[in-house]
C-alpha positions in Angstrom: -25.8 -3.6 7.3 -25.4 0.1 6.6 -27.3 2.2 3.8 -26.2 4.8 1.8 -27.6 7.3 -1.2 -25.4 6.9 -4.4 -26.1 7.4 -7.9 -26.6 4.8 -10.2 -22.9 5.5 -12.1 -20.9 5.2 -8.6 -18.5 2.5 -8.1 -18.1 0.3 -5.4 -14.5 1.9 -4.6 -15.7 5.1 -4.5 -18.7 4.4 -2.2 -16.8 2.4 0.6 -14.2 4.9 0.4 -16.3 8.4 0.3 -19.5 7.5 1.8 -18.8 4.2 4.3 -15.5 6.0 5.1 -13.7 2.8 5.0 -10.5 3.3 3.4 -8.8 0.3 3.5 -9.6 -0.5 -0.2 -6.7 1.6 -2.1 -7.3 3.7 -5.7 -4.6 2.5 -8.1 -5.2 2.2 -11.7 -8.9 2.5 -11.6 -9.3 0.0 -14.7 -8.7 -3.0 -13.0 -5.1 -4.3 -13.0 -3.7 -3.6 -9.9 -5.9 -5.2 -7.5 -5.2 -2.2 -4.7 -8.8 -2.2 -4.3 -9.7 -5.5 -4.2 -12.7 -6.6 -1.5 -15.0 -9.6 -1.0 -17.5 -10.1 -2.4 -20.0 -13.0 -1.0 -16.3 -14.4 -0.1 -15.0 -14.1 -3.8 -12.1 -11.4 -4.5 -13.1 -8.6 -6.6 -11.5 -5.4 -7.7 -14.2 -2.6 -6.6 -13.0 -0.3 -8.9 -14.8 -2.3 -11.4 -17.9 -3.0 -10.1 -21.1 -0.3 -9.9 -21.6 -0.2 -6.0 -25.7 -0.5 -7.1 -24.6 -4.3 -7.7 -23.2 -4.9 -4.5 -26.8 -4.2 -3.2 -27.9 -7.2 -1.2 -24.7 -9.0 -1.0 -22.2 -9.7 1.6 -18.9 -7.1 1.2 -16.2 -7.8 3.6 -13.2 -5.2 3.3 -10.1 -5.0 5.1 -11.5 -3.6 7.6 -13.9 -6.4 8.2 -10.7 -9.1 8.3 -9.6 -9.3 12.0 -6.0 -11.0 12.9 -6.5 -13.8 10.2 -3.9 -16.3 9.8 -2.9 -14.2 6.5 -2.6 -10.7 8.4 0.2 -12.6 10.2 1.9 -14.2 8.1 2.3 -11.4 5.8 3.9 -9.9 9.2 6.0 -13.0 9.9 7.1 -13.1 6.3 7.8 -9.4 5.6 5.3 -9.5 2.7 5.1 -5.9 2.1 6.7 -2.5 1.9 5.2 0.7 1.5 1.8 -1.3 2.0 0.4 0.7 -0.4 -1.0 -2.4 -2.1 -0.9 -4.8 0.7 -5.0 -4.5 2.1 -5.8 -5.5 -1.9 -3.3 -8.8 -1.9 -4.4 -10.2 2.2 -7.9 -9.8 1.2 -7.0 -11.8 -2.3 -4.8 -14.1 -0.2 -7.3 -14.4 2.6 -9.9 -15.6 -0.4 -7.8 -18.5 -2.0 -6.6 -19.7 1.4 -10.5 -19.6 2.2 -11.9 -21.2 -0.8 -9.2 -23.2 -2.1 -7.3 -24.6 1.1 -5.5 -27.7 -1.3 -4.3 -24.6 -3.4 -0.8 -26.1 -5.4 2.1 -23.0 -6.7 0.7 -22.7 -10.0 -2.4 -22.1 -8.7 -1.2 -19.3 -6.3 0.7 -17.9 -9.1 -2.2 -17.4 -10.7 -4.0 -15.8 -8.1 -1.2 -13.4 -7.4 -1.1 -12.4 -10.5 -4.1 -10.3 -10.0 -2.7 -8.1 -7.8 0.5 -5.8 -8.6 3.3 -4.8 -6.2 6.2 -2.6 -7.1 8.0 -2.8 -4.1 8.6 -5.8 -3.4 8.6 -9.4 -4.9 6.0 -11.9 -5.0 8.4 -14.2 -2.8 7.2 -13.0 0.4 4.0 -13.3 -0.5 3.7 -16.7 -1.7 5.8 -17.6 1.3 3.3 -15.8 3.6 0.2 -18.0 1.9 2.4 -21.2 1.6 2.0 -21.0 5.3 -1.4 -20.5 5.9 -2.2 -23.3 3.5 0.4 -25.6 5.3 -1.1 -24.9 8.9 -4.5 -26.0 7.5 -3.3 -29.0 6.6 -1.5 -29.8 10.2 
């Protein structure tokens, strides 16, 4: 657990990144849509561009940086799911969550999740294909 001083109007984004020095979660859009900043929170995905880091206070935040060769780090490597990688620490650690909480996950429900999250390099195939076979090796 590590503390920090912020004031009361500082988001979670900008405290990870400017006061915890972990820089894994990306500023996009600020507002929400993109997902390039995505964390976990008590294991559920949440854009930390949106949440006031005084109500992360007392719960668990796992970042990129936290995530340590997971089976979704290598598939997105084994399935090329990313190119400038600009965006790609926001969709493993949304990938990482619905592989984690909803192992049974079917394509519409992946769809759904990955619709949270916006690339503009590449396409979604990749990526689907990359948490297609996390989800399949669970089952094996």
């Amino acid at each position: 657990m590590k503390e920090v001083v912020i004031s009361p109007a500082q988001t979670l984004l900008t405290t990870l990144r400017d006061r915890l020095y972990l820089t894994g979660a990306k500023p996009g859009c600020y507002n929400g849509d993109c997902g390039a900043c995505t964390v976990l929170i008590d294991q559920q995905p949440i854009k930390s561009c949106l949440m006031l880091a005084i109500e992360a206070i007392d719960h668990e935040i796992t970042t990129i940086e936290g995530l340590n060769s997971t089976p979704i780090q290598q598939a997105f490597i084994e399935h090329f799911a990313f190119q400038c990688g600009y965006c790609t620490p926001g969709f493993i650690m949304n990938c990482h969550a619905l592989c984690t909480l909803h192992p049974y996950a079917e394509e519409e429900q992946i769809r759904e999740w990955l619709s949270s999250n916006i690339c503009r390099c590449t396409s979604y195939n990749e990526i689907e294909a990359a948490i297609k076979s996390v989800l399949q090796k669970k089952l094996e």
